[in-house]
PyMOL CGO cylinders between C-alpha atoms (Angstrom):
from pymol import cmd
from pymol.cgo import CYLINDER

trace = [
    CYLINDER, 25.88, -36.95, 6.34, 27.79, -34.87, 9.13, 0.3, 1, 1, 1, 1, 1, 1,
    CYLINDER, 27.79, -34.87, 9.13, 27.43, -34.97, 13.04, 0.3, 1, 1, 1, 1, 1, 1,
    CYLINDER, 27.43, -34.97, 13.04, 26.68, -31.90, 14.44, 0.3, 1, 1, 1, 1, 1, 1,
    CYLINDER, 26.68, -31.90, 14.44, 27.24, -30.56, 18.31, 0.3, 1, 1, 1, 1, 1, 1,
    CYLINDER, 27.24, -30.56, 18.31, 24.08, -29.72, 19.40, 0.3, 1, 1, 1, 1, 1, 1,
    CYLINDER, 24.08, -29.72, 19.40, 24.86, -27.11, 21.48, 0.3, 1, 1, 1, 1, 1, 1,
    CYLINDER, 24.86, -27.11, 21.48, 27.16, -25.09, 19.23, 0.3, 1, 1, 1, 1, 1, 1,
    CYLINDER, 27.16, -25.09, 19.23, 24.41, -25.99, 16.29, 0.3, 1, 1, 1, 1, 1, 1,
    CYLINDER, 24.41, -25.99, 16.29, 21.79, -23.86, 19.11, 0.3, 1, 1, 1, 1, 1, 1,
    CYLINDER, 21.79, -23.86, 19.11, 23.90, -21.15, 19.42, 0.3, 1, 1, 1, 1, 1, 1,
    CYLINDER, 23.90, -21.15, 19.42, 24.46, -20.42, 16.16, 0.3, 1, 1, 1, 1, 1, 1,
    CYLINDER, 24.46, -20.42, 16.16, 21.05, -20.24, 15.40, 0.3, 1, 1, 1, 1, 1, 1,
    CYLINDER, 21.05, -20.24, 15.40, 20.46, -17.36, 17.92, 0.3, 1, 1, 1, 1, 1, 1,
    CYLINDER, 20.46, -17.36, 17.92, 21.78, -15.14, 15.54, 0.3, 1, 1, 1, 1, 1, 1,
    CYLINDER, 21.78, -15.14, 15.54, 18.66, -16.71, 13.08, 0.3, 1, 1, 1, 1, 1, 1,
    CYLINDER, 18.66, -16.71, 13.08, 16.32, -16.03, 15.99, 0.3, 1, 1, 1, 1, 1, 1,
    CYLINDER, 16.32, -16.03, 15.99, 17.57, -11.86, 16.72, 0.3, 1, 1, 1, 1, 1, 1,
    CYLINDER, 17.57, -11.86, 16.72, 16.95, -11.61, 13.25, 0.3, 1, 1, 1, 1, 1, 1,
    CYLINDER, 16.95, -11.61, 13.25, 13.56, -12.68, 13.19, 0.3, 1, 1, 1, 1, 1, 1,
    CYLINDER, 13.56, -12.68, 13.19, 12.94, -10.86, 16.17, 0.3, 1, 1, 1, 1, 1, 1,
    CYLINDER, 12.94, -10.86, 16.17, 13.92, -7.87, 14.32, 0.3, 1, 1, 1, 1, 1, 1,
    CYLINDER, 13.92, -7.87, 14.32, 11.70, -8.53, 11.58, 0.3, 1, 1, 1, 1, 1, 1,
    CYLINDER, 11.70, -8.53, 11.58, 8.95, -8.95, 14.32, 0.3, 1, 1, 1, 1, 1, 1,
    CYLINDER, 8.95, -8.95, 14.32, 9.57, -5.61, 15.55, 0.3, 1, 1, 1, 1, 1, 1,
    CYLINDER, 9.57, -5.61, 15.55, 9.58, -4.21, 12.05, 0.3, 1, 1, 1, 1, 1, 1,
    CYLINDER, 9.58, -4.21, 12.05, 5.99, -5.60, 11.34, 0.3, 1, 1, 1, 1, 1, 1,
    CYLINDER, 5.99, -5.60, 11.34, 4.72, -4.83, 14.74, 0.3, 1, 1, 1, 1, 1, 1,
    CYLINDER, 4.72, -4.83, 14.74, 1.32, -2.57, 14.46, 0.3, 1, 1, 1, 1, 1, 1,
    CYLINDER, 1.32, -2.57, 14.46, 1.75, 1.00, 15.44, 0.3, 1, 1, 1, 1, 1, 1,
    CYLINDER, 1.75, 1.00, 15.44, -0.89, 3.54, 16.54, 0.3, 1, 1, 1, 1, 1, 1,
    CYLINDER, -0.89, 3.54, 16.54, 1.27, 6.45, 14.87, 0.3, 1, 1, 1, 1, 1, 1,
    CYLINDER, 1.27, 6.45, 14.87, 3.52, 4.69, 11.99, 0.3, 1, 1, 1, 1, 1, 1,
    CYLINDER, 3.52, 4.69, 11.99, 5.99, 7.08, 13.04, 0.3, 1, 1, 1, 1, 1, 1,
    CYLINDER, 5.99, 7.08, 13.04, 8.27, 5.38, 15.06, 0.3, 1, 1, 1, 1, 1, 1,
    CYLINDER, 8.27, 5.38, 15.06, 11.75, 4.69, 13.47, 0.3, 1, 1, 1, 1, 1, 1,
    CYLINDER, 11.75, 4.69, 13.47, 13.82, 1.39, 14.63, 0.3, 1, 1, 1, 1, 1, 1,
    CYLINDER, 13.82, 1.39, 14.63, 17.32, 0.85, 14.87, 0.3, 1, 1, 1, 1, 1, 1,
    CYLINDER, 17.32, 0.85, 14.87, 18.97, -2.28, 15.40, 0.3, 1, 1, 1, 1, 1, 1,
    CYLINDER, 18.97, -2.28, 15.40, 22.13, -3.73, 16.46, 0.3, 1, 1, 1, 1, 1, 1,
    CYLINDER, 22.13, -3.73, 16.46, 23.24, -7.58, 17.51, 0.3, 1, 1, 1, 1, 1, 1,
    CYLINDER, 23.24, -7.58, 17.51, 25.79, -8.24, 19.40, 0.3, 1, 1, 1, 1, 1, 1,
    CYLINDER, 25.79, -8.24, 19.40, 27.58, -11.69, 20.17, 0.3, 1, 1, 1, 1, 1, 1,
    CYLINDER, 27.58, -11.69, 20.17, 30.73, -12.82, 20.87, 0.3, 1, 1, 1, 1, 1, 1,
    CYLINDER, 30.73, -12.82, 20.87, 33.61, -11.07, 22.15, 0.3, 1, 1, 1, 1, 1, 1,
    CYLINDER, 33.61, -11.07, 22.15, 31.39, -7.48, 21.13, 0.3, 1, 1, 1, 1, 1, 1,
    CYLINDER, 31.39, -7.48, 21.13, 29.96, -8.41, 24.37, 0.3, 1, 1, 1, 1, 1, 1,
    CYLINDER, 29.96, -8.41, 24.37, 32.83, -7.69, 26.20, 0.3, 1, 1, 1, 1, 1, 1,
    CYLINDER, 32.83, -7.69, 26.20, 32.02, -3.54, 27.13, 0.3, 1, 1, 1, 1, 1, 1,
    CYLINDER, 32.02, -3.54, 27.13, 28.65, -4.58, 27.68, 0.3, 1, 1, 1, 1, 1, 1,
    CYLINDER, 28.65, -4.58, 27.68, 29.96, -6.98, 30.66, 0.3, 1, 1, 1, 1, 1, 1,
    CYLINDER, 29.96, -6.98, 30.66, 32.51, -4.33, 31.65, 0.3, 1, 1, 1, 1, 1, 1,
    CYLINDER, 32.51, -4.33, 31.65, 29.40, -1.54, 31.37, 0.3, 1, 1, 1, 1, 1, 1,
    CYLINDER, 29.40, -1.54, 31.37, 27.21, -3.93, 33.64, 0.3, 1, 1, 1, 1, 1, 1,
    CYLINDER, 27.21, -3.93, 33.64, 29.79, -4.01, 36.43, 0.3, 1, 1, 1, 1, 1, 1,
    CYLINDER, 29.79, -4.01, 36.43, 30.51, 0.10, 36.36, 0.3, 1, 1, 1, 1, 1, 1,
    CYLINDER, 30.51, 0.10, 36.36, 26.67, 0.64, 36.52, 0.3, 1, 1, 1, 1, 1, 1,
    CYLINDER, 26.67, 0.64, 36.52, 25.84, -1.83, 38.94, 0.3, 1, 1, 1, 1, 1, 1,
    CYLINDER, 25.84, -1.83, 38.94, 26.46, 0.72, 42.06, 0.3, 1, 1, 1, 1, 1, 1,
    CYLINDER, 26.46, 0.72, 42.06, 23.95, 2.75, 40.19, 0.3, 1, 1, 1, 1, 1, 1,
    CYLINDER, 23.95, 2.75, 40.19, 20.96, 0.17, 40.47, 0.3, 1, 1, 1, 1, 1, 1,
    CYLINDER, 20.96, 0.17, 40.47, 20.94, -3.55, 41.29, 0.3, 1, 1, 1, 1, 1, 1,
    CYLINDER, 20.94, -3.55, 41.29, 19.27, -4.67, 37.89, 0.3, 1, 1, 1, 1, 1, 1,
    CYLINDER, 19.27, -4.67, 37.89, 22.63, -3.73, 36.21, 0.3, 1, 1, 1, 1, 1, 1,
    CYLINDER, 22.63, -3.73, 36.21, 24.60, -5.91, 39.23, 0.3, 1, 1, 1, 1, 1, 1,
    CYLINDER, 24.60, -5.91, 39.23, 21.87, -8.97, 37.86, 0.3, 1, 1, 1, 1, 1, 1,
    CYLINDER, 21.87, -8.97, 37.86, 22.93, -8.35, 34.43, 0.3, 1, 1, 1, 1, 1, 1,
    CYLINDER, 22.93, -8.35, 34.43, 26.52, -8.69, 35.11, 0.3, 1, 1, 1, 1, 1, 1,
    CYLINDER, 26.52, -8.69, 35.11, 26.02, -12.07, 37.11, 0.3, 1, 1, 1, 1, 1, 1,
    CYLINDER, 26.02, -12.07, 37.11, 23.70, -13.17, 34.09, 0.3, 1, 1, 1, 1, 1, 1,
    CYLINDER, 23.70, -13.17, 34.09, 25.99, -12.53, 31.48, 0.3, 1, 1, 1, 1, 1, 1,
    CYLINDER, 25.99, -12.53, 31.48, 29.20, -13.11, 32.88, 0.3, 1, 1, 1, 1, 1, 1,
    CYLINDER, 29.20, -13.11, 32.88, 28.41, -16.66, 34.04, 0.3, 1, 1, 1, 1, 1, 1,
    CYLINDER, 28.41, -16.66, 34.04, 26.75, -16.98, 30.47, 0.3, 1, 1, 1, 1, 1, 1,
    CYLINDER, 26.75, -16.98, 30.47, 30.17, -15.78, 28.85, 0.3, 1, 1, 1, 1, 1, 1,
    CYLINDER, 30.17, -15.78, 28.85, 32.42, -18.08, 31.17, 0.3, 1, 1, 1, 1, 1, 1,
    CYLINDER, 32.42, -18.08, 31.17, 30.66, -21.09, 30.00, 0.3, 1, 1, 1, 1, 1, 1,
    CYLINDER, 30.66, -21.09, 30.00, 31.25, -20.49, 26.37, 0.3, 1, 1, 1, 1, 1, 1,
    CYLINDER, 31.25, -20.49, 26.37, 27.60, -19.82, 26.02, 0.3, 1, 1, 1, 1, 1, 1,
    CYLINDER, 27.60, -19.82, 26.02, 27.46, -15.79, 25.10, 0.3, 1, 1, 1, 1, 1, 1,
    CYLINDER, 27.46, -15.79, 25.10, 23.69, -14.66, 24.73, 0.3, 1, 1, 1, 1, 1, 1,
    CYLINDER, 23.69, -14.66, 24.73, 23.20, -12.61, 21.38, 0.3, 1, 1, 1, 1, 1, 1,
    CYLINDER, 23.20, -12.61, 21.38, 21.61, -9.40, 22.49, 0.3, 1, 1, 1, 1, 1, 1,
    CYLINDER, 21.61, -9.40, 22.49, 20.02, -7.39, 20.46, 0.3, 1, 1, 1, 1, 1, 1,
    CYLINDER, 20.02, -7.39, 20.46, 19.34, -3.97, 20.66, 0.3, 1, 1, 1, 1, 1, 1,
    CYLINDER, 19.34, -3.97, 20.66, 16.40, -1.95, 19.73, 0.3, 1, 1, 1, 1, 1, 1,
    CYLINDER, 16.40, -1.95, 19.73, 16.67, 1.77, 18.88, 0.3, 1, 1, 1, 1, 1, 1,
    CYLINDER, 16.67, 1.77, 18.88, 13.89, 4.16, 18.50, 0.3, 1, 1, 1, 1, 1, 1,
    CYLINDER, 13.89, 4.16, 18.50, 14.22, 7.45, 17.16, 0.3, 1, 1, 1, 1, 1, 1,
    CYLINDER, 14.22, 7.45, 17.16, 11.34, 10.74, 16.38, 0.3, 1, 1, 1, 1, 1, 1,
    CYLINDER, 11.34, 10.74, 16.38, 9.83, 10.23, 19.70, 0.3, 1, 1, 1, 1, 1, 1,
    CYLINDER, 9.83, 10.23, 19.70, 10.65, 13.47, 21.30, 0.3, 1, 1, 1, 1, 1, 1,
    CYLINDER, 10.65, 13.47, 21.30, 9.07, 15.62, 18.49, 0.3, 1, 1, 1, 1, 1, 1,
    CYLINDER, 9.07, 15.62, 18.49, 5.35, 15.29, 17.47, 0.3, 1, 1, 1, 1, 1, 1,
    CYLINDER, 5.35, 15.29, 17.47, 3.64, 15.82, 14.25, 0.3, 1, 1, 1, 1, 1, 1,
    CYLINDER, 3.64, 15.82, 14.25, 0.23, 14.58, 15.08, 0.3, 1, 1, 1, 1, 1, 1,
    CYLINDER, 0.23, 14.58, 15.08, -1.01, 17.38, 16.75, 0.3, 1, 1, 1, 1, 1, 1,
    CYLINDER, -1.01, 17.38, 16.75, -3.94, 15.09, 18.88, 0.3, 1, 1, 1, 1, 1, 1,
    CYLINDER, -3.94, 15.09, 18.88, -3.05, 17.42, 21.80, 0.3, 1, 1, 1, 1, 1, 1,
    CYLINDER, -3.05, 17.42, 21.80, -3.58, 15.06, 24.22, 0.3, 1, 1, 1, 1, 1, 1,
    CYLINDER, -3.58, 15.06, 24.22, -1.50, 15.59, 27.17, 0.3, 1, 1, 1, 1, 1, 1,
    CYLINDER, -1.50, 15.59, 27.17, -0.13, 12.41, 27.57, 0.3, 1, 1, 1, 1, 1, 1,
    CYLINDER, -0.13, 12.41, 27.57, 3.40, 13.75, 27.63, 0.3, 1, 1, 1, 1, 1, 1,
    CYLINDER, 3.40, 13.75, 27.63, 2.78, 16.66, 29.81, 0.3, 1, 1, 1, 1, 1, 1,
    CYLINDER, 2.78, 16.66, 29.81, 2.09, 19.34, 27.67, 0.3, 1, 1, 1, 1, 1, 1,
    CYLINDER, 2.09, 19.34, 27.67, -1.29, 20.84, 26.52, 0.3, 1, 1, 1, 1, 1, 1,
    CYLINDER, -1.29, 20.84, 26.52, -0.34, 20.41, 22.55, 0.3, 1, 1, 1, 1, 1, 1,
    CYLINDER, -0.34, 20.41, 22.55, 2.17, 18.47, 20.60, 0.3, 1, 1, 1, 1, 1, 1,
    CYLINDER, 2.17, 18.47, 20.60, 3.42, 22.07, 19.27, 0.3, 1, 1, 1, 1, 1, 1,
    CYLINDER, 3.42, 22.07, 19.27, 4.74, 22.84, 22.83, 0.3, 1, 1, 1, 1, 1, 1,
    CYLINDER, 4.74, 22.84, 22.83, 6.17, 19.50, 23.51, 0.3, 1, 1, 1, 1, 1, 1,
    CYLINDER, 6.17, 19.50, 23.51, 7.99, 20.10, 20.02, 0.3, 1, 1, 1, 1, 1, 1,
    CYLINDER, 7.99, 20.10, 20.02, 8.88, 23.84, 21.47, 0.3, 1, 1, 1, 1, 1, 1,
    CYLINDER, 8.88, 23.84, 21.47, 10.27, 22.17, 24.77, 0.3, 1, 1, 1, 1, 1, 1,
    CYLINDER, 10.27, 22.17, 24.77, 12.03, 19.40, 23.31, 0.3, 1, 1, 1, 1, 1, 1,
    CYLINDER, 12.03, 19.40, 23.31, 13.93, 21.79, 20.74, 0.3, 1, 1, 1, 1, 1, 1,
    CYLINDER, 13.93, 21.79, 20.74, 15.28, 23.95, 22.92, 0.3, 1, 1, 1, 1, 1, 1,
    CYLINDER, 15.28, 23.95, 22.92, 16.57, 21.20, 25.50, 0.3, 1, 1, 1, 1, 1, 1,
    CYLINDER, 16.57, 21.20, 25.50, 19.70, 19.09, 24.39, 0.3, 1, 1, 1, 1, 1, 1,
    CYLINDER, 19.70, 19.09, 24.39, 19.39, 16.30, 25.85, 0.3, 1, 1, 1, 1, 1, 1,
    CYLINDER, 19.39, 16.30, 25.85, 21.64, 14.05, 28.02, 0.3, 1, 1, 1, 1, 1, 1,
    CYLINDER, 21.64, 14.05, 28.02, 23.43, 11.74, 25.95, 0.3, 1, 1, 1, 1, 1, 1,
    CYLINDER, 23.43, 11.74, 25.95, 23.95, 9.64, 28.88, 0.3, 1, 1, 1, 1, 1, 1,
    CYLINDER, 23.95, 9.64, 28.88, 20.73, 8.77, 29.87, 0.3, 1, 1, 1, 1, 1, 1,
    CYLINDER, 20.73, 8.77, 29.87, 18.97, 5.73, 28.42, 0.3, 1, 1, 1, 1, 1, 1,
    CYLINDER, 18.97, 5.73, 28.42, 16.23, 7.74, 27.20, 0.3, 1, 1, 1, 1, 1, 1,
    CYLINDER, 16.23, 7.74, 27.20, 16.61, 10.86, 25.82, 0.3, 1, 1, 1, 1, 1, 1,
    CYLINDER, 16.61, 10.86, 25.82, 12.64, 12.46, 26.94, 0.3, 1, 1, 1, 1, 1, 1,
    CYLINDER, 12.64, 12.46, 26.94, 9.89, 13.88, 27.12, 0.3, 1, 1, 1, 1, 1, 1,
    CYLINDER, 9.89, 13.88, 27.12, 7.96, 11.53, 24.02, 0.3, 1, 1, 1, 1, 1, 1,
    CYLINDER, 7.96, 11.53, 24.02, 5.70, 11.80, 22.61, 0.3, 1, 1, 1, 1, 1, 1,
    CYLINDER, 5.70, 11.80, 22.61, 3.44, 9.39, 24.76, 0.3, 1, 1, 1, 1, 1, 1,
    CYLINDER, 3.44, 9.39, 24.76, 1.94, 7.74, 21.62, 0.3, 1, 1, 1, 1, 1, 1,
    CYLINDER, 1.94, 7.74, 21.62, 5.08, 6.76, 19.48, 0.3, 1, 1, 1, 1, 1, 1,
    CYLINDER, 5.08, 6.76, 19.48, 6.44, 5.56, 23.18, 0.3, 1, 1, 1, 1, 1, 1,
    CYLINDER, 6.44, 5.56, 23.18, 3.44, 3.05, 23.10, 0.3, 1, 1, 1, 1, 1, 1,
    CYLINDER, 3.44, 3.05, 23.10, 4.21, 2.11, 19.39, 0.3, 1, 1, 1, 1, 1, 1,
    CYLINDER, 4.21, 2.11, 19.39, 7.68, 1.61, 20.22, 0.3, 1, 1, 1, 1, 1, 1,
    CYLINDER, 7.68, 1.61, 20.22, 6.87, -0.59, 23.56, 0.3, 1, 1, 1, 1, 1, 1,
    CYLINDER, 6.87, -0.59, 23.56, 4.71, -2.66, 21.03, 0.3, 1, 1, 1, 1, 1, 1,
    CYLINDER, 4.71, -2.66, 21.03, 7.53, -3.67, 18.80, 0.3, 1, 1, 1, 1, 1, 1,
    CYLINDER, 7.53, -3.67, 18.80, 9.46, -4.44, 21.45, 0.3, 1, 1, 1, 1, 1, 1,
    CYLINDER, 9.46, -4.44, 21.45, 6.98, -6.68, 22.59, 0.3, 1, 1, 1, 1, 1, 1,
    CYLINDER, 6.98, -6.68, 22.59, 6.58, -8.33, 19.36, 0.3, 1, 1, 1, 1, 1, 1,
    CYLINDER, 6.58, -8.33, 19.36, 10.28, -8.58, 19.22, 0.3, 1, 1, 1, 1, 1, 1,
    CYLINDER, 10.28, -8.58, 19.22, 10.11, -10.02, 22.54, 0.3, 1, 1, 1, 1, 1, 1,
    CYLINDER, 10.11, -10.02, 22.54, 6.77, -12.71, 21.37, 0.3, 1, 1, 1, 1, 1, 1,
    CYLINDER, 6.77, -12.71, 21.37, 9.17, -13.72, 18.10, 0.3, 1, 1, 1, 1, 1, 1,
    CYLINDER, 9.17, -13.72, 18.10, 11.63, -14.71, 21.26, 0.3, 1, 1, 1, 1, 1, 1,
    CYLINDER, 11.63, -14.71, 21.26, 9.34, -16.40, 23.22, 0.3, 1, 1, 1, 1, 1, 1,
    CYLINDER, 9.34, -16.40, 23.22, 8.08, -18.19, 20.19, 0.3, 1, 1, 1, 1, 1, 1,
    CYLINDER, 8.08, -18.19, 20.19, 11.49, -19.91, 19.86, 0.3, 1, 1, 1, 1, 1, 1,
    CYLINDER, 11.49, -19.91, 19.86, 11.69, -20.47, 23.51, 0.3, 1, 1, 1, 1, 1, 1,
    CYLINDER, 11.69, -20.47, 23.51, 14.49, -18.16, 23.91, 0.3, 1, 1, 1, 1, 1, 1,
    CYLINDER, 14.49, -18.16, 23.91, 14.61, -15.54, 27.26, 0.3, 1, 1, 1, 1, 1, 1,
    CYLINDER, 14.61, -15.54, 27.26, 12.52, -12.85, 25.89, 0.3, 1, 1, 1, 1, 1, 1,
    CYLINDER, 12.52, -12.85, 25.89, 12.65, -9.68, 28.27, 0.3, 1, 1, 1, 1, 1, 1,
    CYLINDER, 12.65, -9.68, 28.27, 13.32, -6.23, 27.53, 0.3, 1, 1, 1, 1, 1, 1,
    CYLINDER, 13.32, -6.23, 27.53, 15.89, -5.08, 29.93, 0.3, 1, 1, 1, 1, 1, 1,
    CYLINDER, 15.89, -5.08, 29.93, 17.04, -1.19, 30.77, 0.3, 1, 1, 1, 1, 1, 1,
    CYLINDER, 17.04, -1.19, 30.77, 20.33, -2.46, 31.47, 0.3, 1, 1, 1, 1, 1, 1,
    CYLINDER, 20.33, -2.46, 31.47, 21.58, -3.62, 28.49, 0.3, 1, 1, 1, 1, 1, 1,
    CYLINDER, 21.58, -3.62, 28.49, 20.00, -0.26, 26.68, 0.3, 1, 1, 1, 1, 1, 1,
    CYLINDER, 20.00, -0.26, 26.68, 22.07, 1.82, 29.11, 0.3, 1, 1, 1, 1, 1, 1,
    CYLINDER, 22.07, 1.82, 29.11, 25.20, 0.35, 28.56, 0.3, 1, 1, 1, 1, 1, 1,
    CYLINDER, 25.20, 0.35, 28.56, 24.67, 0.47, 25.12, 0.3, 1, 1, 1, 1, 1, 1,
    CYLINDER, 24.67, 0.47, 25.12, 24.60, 4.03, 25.53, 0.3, 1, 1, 1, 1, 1, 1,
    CYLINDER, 24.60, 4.03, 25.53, 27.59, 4.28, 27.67, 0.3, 1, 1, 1, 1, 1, 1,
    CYLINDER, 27.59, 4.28, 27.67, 29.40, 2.49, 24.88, 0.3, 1, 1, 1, 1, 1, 1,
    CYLINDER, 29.40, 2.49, 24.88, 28.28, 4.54, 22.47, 0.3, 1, 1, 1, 1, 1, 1,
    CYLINDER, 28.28, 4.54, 22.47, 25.53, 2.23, 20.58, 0.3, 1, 1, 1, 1, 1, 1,
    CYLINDER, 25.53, 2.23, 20.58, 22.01, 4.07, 18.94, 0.3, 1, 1, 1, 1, 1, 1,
    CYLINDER, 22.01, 4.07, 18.94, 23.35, 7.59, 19.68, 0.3, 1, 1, 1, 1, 1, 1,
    CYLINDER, 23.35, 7.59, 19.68, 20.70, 9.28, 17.15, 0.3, 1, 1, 1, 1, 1, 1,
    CYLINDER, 20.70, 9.28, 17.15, 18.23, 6.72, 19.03, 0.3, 1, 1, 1, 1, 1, 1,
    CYLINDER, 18.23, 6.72, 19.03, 15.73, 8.11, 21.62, 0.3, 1, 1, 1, 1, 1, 1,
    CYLINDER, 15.73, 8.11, 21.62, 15.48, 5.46, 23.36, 0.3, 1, 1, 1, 1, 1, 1,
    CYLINDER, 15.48, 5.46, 23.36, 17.43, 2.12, 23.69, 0.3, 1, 1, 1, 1, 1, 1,
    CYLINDER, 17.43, 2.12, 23.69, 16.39, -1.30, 24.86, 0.3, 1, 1, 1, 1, 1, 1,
    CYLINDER, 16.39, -1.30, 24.86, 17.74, -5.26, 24.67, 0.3, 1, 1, 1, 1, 1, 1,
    CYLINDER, 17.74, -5.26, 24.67, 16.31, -8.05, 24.68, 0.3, 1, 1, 1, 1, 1, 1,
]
cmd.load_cgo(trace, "trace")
């Protein structure tokens, strides 16, 4: 028999939780199949940049100033949140050819044309235009990563925060888009 500290016992199973939000996201129906995830989780002391990331862009937009609060007081009380990061890459190029506008273009052969001939900035926390279809398949397995979360009764948002910091660190760079949740 052993006697366990409950709350060190609950946050080592958030790592048990990402994970099966990952393999929510993995098995998450698509309209395309074509979307391609990466994934990274980050705990600990990795959380660090993100913190330092939150407070840099938080004269940028308030959401990142909420972060910072969130996680800061989260890391002070020896409680860091496991965030984990969804990647999705082959949005900005489509090989459906459904021509349906959605991105802005009149055929998937000139969003392809546009696309290729723009680099795009690695800064941003989405590297557009999509595809609008393989953006929808990608929301959906965030949201399923996001249900997996909520099925655990853990906070289960997708924030633009933590995906841009990941980017300003340097996380996902052959990702199209970032998230975290």
């Amino acid at each position: 028999m052993a006697v366990y500290d409950g709350k060190k016992q609950a946050q080592e199973e958030l790592l048990n939780v990402a994970a099966y939000c990952v393999q929510s996201a993995l098995k998450a129906p698509q309209i395309t199949g074509r979307v391609e995830l990466e994934f990274k989780i980050i705990t600990g002391e990795d959380l660090n940049p993100f913190v330092e990331a939150f407070g840099l862009l938080s004269s940028i937009a308030a959401f990142h100033a909420i972060s910072l609060l969130s996680y800061s007081k989260a890391v002070a009380a020896g409680q860091p949140p496991v965030l984990l990061l969804i990647g999705g890459k082959n949005l900005r190029k489509s090989e459906l050819a459904w021509d349906c506008g959605g991105c802005g273009f009149a055929t998937c052969k000139e969003l392809n044309k546009y696309a290729g001939g723009i680099e795009p900035d690695i800064s941003a926390e989405a590297r557009g235009p999509f595809c609008v279809w393989k953006a929808l398949d990608y929301g959906t397995c965030c949201d399923w990563a996001c249900a997996q979360a909520w099925h655990h009764n853990i906070t289960n948002r997708v924030e633009m925060a933590s995906g841009w910091a990941a980017r300003a660190i340097g996380y996902l760079p052959e990702c199209d888009i970032v998230r975290g949740l």
